[in-house]
PDB file of N, CA, C and O in Angstrom, chain B, residues numbered from 101:
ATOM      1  N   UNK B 101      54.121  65.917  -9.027  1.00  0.00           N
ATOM      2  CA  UNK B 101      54.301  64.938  -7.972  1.00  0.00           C
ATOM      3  C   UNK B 101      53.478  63.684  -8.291  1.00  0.00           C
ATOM      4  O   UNK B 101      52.323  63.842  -8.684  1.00  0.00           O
ATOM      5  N   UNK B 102      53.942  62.551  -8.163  1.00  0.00           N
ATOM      6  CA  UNK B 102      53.367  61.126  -8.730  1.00  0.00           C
ATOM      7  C   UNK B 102      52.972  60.714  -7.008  1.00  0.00           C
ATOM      8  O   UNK B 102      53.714  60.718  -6.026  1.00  0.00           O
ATOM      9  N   UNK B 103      51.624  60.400  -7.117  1.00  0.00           N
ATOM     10  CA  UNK B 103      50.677  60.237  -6.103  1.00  0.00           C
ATOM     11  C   UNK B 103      50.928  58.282  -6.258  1.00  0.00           C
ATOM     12  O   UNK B 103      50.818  57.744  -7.360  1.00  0.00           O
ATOM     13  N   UNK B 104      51.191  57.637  -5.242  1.00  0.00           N
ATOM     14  CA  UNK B 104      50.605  55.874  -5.234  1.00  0.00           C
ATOM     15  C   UNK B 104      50.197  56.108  -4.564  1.00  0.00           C
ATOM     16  O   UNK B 104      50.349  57.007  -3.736  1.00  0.00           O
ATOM     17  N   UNK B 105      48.984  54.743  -4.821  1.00  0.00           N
ATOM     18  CA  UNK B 105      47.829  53.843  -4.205  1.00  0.00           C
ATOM     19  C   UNK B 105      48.174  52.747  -4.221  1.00  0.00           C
ATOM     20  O   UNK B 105      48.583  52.069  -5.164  1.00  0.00           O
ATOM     21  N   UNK B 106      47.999  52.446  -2.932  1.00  0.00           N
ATOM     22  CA  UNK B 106      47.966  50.702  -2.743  1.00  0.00           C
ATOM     23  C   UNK B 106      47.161  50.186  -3.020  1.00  0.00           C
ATOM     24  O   UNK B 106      46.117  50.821  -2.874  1.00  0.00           O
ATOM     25  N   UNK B 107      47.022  48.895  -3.532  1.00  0.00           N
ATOM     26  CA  UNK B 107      46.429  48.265  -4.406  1.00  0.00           C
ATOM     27  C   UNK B 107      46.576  46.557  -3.730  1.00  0.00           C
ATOM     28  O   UNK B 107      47.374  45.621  -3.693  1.00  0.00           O
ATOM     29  N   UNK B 108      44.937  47.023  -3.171  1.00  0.00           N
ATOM     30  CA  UNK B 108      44.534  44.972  -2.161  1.00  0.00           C
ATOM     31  C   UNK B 108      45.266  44.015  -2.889  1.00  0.00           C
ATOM     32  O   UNK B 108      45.510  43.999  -4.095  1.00  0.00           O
ATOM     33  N   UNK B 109      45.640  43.085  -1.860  1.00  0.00           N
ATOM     34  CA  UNK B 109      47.213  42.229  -2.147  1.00  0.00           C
ATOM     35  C   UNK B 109      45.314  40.926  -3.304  1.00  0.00           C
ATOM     36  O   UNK B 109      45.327  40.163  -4.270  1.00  0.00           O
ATOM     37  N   UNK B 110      44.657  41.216  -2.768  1.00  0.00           N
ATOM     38  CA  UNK B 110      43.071  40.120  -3.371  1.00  0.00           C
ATOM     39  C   UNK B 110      43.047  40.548  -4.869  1.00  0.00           C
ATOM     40  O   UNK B 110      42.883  39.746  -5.788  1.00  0.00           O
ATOM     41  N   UNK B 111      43.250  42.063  -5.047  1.00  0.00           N
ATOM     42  CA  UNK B 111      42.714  42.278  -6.404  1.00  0.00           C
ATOM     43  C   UNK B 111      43.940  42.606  -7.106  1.00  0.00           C
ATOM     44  O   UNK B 111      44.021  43.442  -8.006  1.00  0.00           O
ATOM     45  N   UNK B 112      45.190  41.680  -6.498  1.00  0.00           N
ATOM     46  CA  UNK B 112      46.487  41.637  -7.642  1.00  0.00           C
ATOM     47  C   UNK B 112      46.476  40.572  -8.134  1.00  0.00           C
ATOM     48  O   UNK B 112      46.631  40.363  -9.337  1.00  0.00           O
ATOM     49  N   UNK B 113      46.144  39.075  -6.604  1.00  0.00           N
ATOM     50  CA  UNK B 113      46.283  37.760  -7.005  1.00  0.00           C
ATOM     51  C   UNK B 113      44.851  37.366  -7.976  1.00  0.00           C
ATOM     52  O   UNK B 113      43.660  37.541  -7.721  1.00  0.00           O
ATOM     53  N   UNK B 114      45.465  36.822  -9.065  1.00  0.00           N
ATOM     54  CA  UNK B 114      44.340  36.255  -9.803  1.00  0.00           C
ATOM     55  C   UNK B 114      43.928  35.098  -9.540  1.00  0.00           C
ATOM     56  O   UNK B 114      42.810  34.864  -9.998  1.00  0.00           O
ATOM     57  N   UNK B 115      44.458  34.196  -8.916  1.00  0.00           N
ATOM     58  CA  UNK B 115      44.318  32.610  -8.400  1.00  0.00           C
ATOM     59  C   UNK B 115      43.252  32.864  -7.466  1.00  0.00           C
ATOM     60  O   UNK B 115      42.285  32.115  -7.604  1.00  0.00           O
ATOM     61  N   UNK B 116      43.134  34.221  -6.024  1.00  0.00           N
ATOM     62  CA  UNK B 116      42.883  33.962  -5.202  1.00  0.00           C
ATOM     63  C   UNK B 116      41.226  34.547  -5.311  1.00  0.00           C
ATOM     64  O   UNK B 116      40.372  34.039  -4.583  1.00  0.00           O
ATOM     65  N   UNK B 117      40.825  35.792  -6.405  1.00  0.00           N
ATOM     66  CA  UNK B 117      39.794  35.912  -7.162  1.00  0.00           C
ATOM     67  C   UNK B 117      39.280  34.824  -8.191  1.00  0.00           C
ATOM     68  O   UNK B 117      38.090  34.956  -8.476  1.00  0.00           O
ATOM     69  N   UNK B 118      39.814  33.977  -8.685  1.00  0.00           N
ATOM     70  CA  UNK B 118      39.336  32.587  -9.206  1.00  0.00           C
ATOM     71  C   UNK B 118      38.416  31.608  -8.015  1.00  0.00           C
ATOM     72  O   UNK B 118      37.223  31.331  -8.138  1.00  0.00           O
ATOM     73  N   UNK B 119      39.258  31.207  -6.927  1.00  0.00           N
ATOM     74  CA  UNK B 119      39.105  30.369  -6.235  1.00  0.00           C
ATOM     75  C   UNK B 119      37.640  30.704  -5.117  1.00  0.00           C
ATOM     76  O   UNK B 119      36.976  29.819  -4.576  1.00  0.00           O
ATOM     77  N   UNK B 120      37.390  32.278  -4.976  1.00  0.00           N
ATOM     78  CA  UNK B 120      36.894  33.006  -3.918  1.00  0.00           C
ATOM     79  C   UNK B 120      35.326  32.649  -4.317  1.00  0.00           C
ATOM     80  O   UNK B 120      35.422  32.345  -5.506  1.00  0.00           O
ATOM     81  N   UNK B 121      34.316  32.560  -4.047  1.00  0.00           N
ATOM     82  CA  UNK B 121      33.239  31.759  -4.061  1.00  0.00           C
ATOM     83  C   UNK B 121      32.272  33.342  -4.146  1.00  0.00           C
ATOM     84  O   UNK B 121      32.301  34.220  -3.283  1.00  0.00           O
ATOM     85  N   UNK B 122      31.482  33.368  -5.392  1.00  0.00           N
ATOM     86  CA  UNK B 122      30.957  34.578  -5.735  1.00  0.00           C
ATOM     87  C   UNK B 122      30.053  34.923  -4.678  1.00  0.00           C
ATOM     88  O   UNK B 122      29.603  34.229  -3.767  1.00  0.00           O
ATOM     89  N   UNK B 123      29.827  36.438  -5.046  1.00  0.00           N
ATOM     90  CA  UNK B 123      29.520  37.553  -4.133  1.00  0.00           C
ATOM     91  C   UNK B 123      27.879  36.890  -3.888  1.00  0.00           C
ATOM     92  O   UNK B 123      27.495  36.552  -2.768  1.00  0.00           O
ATOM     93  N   UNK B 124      27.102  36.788  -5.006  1.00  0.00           N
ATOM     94  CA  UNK B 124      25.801  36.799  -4.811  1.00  0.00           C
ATOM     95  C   UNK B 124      25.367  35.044  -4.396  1.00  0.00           C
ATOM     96  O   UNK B 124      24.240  34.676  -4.727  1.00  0.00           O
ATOM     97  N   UNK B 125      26.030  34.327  -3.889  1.00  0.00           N
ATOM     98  CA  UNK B 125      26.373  32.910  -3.623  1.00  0.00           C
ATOM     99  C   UNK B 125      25.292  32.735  -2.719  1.00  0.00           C
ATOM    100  O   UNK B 125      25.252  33.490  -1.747  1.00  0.00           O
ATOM    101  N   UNK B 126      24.200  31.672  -2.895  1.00  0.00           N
ATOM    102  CA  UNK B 126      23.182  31.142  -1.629  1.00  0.00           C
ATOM    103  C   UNK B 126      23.529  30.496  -1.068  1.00  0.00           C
ATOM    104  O   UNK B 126      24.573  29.888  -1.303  1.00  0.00           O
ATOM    105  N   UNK B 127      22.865  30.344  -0.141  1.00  0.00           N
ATOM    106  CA  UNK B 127      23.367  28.677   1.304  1.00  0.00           C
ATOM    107  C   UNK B 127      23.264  27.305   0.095  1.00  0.00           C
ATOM    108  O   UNK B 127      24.149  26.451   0.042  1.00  0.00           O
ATOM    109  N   UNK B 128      22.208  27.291  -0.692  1.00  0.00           N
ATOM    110  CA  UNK B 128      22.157  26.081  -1.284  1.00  0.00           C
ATOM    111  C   UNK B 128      23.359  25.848  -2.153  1.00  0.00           C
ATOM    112  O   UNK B 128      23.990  24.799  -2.285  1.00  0.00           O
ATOM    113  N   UNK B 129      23.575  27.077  -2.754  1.00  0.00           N
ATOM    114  CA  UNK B 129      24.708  26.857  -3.925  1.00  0.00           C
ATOM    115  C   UNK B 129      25.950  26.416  -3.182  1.00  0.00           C
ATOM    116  O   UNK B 129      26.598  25.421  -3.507  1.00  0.00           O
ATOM    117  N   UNK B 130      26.387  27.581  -1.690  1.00  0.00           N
ATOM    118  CA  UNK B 130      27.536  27.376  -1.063  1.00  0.00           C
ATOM    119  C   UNK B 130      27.608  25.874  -0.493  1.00  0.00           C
ATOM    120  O   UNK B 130      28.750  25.455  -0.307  1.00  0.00           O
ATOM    121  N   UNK B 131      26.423  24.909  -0.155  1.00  0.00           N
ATOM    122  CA  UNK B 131      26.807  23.527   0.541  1.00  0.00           C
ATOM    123  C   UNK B 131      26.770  22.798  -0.558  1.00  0.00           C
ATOM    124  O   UNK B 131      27.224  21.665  -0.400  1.00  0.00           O
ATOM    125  N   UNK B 132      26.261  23.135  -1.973  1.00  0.00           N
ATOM    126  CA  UNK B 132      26.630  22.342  -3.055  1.00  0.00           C
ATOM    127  C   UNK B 132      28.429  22.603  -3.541  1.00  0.00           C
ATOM    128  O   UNK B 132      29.300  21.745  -3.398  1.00  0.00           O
ATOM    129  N   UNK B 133      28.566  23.478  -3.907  1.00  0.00           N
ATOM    130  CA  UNK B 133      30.027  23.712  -4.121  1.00  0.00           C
ATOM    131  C   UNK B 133      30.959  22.788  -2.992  1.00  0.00           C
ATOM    132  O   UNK B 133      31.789  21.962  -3.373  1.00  0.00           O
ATOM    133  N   UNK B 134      30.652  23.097  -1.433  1.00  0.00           N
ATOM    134  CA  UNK B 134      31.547  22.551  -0.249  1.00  0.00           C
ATOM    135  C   UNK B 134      31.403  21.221  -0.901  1.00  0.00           C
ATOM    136  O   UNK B 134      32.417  20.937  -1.538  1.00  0.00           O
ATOM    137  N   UNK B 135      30.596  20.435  -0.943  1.00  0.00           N
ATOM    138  CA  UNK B 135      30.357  19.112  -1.068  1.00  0.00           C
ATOM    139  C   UNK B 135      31.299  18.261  -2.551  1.00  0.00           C
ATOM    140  O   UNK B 135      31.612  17.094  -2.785  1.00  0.00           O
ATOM    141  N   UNK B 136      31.503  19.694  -3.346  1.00  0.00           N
ATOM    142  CA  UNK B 136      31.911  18.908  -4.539  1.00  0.00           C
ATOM    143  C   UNK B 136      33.471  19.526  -4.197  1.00  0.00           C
ATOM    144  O   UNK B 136      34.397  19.179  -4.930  1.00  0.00           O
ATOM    145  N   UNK B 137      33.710  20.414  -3.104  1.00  0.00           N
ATOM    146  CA  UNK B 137      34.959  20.617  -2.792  1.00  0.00           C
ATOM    147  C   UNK B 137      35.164  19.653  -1.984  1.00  0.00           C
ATOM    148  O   UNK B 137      36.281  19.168  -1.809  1.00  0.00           O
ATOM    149  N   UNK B 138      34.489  19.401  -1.608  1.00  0.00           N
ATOM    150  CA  UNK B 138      35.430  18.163  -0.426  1.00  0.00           C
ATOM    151  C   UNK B 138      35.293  16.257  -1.067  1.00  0.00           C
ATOM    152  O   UNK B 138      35.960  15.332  -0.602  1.00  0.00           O
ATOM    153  N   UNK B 139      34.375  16.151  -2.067  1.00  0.00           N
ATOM    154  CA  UNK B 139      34.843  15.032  -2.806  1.00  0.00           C
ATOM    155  C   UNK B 139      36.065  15.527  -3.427  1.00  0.00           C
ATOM    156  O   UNK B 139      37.124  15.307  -2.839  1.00  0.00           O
ATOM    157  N   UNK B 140      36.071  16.075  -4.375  1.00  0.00           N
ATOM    158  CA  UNK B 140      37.546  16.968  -5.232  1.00  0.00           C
ATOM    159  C   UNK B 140      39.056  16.190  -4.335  1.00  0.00           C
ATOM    160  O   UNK B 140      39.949  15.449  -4.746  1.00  0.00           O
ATOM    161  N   UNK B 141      38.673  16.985  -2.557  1.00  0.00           N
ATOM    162  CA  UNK B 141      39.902  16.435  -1.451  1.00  0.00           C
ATOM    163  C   UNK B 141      40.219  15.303  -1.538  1.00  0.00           C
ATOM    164  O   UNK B 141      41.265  14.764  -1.899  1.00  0.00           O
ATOM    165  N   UNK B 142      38.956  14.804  -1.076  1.00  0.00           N
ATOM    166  CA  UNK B 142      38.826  13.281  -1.024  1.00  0.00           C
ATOM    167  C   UNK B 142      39.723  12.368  -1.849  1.00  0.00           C
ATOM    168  O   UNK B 142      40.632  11.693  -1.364  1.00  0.00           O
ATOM    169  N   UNK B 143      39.305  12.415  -3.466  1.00  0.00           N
ATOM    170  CA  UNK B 143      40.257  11.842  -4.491  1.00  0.00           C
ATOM    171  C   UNK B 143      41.800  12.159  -4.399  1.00  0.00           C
ATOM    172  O   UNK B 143      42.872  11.569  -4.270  1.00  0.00           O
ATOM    173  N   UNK B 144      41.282  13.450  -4.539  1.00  0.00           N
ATOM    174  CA  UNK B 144      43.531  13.840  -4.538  1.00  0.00           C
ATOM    175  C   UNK B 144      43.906  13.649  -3.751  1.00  0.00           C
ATOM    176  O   UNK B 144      45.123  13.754  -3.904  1.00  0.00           O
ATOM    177  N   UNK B 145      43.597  13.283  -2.439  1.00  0.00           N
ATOM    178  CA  UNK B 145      43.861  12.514  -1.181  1.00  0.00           C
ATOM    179  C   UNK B 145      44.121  10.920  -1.598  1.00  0.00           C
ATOM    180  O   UNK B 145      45.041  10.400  -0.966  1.00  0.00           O
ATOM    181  N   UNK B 146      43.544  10.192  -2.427  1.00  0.00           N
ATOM    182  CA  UNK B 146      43.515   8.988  -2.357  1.00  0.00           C
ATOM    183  C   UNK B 146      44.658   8.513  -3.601  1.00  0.00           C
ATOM    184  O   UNK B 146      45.377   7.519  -3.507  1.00  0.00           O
ATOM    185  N   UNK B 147      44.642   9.339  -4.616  1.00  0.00           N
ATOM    186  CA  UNK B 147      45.725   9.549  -5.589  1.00  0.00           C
ATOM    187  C   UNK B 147      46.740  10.055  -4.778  1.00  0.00           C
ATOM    188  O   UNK B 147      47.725   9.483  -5.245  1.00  0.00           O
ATOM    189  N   UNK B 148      47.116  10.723  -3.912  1.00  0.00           N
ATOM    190  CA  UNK B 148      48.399  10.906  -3.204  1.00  0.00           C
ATOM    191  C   UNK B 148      48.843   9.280  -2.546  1.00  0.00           C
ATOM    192  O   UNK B 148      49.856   8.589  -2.661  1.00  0.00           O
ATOM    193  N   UNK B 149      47.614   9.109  -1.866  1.00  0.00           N
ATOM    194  CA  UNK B 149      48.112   7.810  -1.385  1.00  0.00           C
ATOM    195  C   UNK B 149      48.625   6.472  -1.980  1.00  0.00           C
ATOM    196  O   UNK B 149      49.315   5.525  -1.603  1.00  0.00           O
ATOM    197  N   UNK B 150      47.866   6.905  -3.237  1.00  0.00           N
ATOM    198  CA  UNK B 150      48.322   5.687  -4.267  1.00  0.00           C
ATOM    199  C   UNK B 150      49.899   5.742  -4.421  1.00  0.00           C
ATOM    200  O   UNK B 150      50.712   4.872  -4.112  1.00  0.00           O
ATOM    201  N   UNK B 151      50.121   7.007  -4.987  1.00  0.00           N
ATOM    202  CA  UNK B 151      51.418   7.242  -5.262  1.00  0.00           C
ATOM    203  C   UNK B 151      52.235   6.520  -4.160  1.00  0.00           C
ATOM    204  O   UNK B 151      52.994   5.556  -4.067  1.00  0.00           O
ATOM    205  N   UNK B 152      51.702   7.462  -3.388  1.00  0.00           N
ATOM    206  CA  UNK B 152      53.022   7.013  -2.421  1.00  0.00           C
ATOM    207  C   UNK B 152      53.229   5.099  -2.255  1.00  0.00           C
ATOM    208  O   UNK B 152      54.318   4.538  -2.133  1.00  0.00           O
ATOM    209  N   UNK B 153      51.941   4.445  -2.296  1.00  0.00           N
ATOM    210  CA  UNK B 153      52.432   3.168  -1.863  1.00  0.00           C
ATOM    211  C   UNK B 153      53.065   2.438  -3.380  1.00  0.00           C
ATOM    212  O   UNK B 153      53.676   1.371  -3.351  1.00  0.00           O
ATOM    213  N   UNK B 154      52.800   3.213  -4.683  1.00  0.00           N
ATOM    214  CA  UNK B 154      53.678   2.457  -5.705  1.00  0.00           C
ATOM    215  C   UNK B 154      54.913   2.811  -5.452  1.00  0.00           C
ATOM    216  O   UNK B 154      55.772   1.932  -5.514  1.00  0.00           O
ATOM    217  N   UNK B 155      55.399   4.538  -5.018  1.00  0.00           N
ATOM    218  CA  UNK B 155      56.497   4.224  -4.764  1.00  0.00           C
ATOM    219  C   UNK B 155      57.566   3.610  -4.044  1.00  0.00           C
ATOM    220  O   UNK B 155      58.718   3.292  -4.339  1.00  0.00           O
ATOM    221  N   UNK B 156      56.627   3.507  -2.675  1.00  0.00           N
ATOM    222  CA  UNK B 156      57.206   2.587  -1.589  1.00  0.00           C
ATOM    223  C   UNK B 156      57.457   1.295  -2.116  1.00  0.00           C
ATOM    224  O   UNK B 156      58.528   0.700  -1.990  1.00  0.00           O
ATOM    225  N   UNK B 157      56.040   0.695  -2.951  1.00  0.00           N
ATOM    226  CA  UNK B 157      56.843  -1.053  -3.525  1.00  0.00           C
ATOM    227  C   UNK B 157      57.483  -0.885  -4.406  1.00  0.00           C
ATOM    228  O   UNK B 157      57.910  -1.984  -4.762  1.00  0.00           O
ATOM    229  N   UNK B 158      57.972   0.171  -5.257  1.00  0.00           N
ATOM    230  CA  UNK B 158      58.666   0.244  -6.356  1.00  0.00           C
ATOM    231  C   UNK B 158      60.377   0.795  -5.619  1.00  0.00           C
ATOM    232  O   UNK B 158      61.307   0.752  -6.424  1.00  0.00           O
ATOM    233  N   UNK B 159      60.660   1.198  -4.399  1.00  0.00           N
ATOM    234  CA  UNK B 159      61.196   1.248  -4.467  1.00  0.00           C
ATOM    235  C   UNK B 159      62.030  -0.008  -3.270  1.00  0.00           C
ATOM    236  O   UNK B 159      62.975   0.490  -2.659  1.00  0.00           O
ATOM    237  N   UNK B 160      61.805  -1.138  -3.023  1.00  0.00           N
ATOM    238  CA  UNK B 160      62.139  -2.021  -2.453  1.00  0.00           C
ATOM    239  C   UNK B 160      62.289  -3.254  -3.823  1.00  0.00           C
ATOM    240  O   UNK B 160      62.667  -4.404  -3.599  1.00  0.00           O
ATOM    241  N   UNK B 161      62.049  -2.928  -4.730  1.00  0.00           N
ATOM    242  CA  UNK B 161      62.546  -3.618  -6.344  1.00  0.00           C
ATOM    243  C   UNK B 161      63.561  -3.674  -6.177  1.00  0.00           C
ATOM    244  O   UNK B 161      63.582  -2.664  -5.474  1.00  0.00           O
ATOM    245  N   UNK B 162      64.701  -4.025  -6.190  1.00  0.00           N
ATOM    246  CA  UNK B 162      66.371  -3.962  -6.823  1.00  0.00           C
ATOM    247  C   UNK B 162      66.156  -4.144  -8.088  1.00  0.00           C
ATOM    248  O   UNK B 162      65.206  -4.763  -8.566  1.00  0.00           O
ATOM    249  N   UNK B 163      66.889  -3.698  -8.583  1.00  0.00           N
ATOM    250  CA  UNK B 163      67.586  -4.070 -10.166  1.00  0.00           C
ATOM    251  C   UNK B 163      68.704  -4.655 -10.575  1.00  0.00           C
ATOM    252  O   UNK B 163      69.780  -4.153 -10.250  1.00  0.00           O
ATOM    253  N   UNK B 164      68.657  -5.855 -11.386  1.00  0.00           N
ATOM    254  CA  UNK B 164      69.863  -7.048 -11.368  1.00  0.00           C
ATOM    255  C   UNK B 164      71.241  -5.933 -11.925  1.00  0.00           C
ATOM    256  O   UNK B 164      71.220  -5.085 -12.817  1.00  0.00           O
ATOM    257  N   UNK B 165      72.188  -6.280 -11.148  1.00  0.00           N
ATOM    258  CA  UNK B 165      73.221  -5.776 -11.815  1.00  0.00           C
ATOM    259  C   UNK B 165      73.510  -6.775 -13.158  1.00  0.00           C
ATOM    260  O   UNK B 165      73.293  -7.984 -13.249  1.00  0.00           O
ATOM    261  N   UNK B 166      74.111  -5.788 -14.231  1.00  0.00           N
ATOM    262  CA  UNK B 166      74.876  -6.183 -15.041  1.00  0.00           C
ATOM    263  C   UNK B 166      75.741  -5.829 -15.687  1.00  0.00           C
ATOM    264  O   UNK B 166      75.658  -4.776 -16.319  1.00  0.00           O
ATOM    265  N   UNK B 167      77.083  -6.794 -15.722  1.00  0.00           N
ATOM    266  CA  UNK B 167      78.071  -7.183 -15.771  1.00  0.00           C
ATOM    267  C   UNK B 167      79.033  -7.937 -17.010  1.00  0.00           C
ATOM    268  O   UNK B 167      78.947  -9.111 -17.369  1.00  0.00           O
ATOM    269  N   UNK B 168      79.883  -6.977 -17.489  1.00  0.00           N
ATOM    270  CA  UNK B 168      80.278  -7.063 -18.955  1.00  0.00           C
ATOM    271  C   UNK B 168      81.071  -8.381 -18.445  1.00  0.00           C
ATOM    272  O   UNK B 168      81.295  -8.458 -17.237  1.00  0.00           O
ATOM    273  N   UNK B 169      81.468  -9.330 -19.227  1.00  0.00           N
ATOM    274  CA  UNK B 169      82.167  -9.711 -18.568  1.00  0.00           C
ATOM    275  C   UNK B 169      83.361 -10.690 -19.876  1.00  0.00           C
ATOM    276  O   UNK B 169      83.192 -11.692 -20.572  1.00  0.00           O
ATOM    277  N   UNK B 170      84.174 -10.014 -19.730  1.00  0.00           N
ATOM    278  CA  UNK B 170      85.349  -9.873 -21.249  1.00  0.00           C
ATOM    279  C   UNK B 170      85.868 -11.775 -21.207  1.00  0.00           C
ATOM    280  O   UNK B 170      85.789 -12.453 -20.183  1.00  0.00           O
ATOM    281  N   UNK B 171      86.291 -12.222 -22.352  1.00  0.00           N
ATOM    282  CA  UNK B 171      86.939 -13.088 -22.590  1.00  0.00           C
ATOM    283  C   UNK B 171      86.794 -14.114 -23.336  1.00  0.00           C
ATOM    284  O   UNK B 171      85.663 -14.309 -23.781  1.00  0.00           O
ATOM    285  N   UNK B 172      88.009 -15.172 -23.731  1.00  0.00           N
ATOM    286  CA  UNK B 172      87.181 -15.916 -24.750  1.00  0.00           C
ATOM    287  C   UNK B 172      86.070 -17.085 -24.655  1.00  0.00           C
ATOM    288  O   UNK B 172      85.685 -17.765 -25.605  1.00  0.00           O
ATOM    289  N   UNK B 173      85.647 -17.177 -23.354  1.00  0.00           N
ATOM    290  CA  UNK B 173      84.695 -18.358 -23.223  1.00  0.00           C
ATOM    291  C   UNK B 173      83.355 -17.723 -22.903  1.00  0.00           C
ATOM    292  O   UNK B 173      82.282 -18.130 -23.347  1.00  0.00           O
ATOM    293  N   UNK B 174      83.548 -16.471 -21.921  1.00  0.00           N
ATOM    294  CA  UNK B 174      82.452 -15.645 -21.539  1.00  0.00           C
ATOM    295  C   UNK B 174      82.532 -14.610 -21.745  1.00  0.00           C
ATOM    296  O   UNK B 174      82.745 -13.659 -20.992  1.00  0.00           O
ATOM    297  N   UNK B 175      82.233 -14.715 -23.689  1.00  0.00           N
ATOM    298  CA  UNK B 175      82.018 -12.909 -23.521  1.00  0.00           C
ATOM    299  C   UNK B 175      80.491 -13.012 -24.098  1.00  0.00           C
ATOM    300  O   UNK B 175      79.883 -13.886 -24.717  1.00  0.00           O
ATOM    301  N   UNK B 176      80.031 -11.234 -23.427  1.00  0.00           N
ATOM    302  CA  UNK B 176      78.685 -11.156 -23.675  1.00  0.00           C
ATOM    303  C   UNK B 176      78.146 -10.854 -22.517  1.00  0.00           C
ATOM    304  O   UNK B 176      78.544 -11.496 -21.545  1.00  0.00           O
ATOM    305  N   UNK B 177      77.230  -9.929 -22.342  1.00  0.00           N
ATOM    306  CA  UNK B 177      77.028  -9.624 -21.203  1.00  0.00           C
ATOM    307  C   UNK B 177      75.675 -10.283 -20.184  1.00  0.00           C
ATOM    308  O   UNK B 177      74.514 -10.429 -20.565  1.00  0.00           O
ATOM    309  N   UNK B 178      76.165 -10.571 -18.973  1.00  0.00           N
ATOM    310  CA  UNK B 178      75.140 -11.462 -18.197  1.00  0.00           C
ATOM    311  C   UNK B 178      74.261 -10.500 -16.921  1.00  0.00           C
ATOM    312  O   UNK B 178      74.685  -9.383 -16.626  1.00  0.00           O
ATOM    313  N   UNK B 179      73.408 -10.902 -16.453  1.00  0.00           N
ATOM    314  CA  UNK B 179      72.745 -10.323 -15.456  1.00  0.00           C
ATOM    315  C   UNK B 179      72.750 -10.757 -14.483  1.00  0.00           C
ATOM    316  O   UNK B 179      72.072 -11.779 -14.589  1.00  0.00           O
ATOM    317  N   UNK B 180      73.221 -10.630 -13.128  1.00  0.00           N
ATOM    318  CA  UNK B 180      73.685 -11.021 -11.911  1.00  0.00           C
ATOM    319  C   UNK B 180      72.264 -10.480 -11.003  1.00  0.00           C
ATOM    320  O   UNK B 180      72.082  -9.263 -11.008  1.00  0.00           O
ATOM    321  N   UNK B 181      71.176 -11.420 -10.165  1.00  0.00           N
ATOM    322  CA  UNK B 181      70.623 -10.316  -9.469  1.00  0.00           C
ATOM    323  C   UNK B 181      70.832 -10.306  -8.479  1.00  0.00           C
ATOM    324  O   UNK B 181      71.339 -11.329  -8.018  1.00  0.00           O
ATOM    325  N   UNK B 182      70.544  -9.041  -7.479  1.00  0.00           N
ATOM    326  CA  UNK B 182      70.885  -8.749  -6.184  1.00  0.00           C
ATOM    327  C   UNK B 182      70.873  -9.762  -5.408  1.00  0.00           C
ATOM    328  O   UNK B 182      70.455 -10.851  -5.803  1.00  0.00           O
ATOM    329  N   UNK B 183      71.327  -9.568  -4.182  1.00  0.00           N
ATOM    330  CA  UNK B 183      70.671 -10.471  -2.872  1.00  0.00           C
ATOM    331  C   UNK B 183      69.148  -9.688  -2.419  1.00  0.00           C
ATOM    332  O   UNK B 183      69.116  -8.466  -2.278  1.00  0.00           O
ATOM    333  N   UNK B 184      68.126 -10.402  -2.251  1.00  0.00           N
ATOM    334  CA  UNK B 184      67.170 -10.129  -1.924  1.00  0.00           C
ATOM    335  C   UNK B 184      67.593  -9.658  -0.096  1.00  0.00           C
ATOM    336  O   UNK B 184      68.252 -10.561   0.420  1.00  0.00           O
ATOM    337  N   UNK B 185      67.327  -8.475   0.861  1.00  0.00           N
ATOM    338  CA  UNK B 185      67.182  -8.292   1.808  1.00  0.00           C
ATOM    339  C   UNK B 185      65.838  -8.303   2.687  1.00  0.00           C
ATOM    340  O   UNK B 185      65.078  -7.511   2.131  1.00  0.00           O
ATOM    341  N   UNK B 186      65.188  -8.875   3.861  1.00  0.00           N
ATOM    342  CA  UNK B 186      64.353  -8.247   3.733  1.00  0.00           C
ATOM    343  C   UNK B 186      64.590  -7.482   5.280  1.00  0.00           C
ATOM    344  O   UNK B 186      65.571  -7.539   6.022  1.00  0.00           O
ATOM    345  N   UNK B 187      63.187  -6.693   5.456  1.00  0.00           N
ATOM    346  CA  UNK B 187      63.630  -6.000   6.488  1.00  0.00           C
ATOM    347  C   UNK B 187      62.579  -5.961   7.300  1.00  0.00           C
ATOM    348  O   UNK B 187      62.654  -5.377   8.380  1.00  0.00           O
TER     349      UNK B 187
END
């Protein structure tokens, strides 16, 4: 007869034993770590925000259409740009 054991969902995830703040941990060490965890936030907080506002002005850019445009006086292709909207 084959006997299972369950086996803590903690000591399957390896991310969540990485992340878990060691056993023998002091008050000094634990408000040093918080402190360099919450600058850590801080930045990737501010790099999110970056992102987002290049993409917001990057995406109010248009891009000129262009336009083949066949024949014997105008051939060769030209760049037409948008109408600027604003909003």
């Amino acid at each position: 007869m084959v006997t299972l054991t369950r086996i803590s969902d903690e000591s399957v995830d390896p991310l969540a034993r990485a992340l878990a703040p060691p056993a023998d941990e002091t008050p000094d060490h634990r408000a040093v770590r918080e402190a360099k965890e919450t600058e850590a936030r801080r930045v990737s907080e501010r790099i999110d925000e970056q992102i987002r506002l290049e993409k917001q002005a990057n995406s109010r850019k248009k891009d000129p259409v262009k336009v083949l445009m066949l024949g014997q006086a105008e051939s060769g292709a030209s760049a037409i740009p948008t109408p600027v909207t604003t909003d």
